[in-house]
N, C-alpha and C positions, 0 to 999 in steps of 0.2 A: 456798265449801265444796267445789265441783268442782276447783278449782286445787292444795284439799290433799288430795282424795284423788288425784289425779293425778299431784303431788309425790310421795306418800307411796308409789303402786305402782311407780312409776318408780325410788325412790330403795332398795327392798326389789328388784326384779327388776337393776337394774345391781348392786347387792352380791352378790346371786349370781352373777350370772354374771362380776364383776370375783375374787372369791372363786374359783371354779373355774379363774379365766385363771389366776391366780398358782401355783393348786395346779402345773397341767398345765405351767408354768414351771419349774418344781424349787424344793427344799429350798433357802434360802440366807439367813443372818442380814442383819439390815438393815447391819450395820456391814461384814458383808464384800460387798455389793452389786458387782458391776462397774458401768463406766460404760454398758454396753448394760445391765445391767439397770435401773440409777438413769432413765437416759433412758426407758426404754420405761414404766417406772414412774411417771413424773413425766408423760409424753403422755398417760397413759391416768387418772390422777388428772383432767386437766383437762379430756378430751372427756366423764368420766363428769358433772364439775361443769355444766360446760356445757350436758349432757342435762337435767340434773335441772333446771336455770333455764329451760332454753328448752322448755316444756312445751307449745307448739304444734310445735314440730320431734318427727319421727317418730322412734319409739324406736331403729328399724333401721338409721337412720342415724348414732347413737352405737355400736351395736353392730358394724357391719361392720369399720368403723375400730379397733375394740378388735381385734376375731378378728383383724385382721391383723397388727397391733402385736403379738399372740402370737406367729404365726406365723413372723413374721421375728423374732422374738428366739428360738424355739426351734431355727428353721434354723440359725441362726449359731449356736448353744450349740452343737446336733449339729455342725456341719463344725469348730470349735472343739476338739471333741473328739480328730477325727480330723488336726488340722493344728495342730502346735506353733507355727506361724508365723503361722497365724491367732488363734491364743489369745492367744499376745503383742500380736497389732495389737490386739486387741479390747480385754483384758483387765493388757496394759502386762506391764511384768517386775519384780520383784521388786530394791528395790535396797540394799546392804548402805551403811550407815550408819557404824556403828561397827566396826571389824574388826582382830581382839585387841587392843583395846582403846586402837587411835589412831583420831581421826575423819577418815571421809574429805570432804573440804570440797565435791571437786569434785563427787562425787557426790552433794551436799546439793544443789550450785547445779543442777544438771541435771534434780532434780526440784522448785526453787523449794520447798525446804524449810530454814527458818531455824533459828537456836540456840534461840528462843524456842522454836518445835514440839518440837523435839529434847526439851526438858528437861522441858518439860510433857506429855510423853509417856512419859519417863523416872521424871516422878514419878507418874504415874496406874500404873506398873510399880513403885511402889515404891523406884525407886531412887536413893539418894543421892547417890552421886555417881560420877560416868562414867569412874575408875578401876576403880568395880567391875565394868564391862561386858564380855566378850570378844568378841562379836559383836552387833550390833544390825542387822536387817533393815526397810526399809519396804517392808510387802507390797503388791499392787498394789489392796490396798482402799484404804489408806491409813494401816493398821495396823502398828503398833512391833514384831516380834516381838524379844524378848531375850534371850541367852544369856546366863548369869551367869559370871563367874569363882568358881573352886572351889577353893580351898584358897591363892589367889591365882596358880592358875596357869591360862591360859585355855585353853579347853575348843574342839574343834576344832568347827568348824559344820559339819553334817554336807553334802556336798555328792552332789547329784545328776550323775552322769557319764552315765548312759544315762536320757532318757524319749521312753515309748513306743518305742520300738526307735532313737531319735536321739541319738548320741553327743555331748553337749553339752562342744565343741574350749574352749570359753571356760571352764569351771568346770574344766577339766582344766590349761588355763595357769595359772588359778590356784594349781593345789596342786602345780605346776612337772611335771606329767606331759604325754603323751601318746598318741594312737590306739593308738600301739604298743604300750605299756607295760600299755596298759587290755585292749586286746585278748590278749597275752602271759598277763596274771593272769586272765583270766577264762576263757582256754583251761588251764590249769593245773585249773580247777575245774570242767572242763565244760561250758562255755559258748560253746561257739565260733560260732553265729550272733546277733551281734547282734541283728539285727532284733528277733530270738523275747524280748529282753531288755524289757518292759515298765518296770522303774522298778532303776534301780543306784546306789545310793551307797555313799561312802568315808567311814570315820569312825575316826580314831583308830585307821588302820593295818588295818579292817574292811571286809571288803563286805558291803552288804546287795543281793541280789538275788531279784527279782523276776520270775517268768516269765508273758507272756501269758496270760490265762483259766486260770491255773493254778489248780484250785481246792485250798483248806486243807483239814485234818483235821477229820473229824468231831466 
């Protein structure tokens, strides 16, 4: 009878306080999880299980080992934030799949993703079949994003050229531009310090730009 209530407060005080770790973690659906948060997620499931079985081991000793396992998952989110080149280590890049509508093979093998994933990802999107695609992304959850074609003519993806004030030279080869041309057009509209440029993309001959801490209309 001491073994279940001991169970029982153990298993009620790790829930809260694994409940607040997560809050104090951020907002993030289970499906777009990174792989720091799956892991930190998955350690901290097992030291709680662990706690709760091993009911002569002291509670503080489940707990320490959590608070840290926040801790370095919230550090690395924060410096993540501030470091485009730590986000990609952490959090991988995003990689185009389908693009207007030929598939690119090598970029399948590169991430050990097969026809089979492809289509059965295509059909959980509804889609029939992979003429109708213009662009297909797998994000770095692991998730299909799809751009459809429209009127049978493909639809441009919208491409980020400036985040966080870093001129991204790779998405700009793609759409056969560069520094110049980006920097040329966005001094035409006012923008001549990049840095200050927070999130810039190009869409169907558009920019959309973004300024730092810029805040919106009431």
């Amino acid at each position: 009878m001491g073994d279940i209530f001991i169970i029982t407060f153990r298993t009620i005080v790790l829930y809260i306080i694994i409940l607040v770790i997560f809050r104090l973690m951020g907002k993030r659906e289970i499906g777009e999880l990174s792989i720091l948060d799956f892991v930190v997620s998955i350690m901290i499931a097992e030291i709680a299980v662990l706690a709760i079985e091993n009911v002569e081991d002291q509670l503080l000793h489940t707990i320490v080992p959590i608070v840290i396992l926040m801790i370095i998952q919230v550090s690395l989110a924060f410096v993540s934030l501030k470091s485009q080149k730590i986000r990609q280590l952490l959090d991988g890049k995003p990689t185009t799949i389908i693009k207007q509508g030929k598939i690119d093979e090598r970029a399948m093998r590169s991430q050990r993703y097969n026809f089979d994933d492809l289509l059965m990802q295509l059909r959980e999107n509804n889609i029939e079949r992979i003429s109708d695609v213009s662009y297909a992304v797998l994000e770095s959850s692991g998730k299909l994003s799809i751009v459809k074609k429209k009127n049978n003519k493909d639809k441009q993806l919208e491409t980020p050229l400036i985040v966080d004030g870093v001129v991204q030279n790779e998405h700009l080869d793609r759409i056969g531009k560069d520094k110049h041309w980006l920097e040329k057009n966005l001094a035409k509209r006012g923008y001549r310090d990049l840095s200050e440029i927070s999130f810039c993309t190009f869409t169907d001959g558009a920019f959309f730009i973004d300024i730092k801490n810029e805040k919106g209309e009431p």
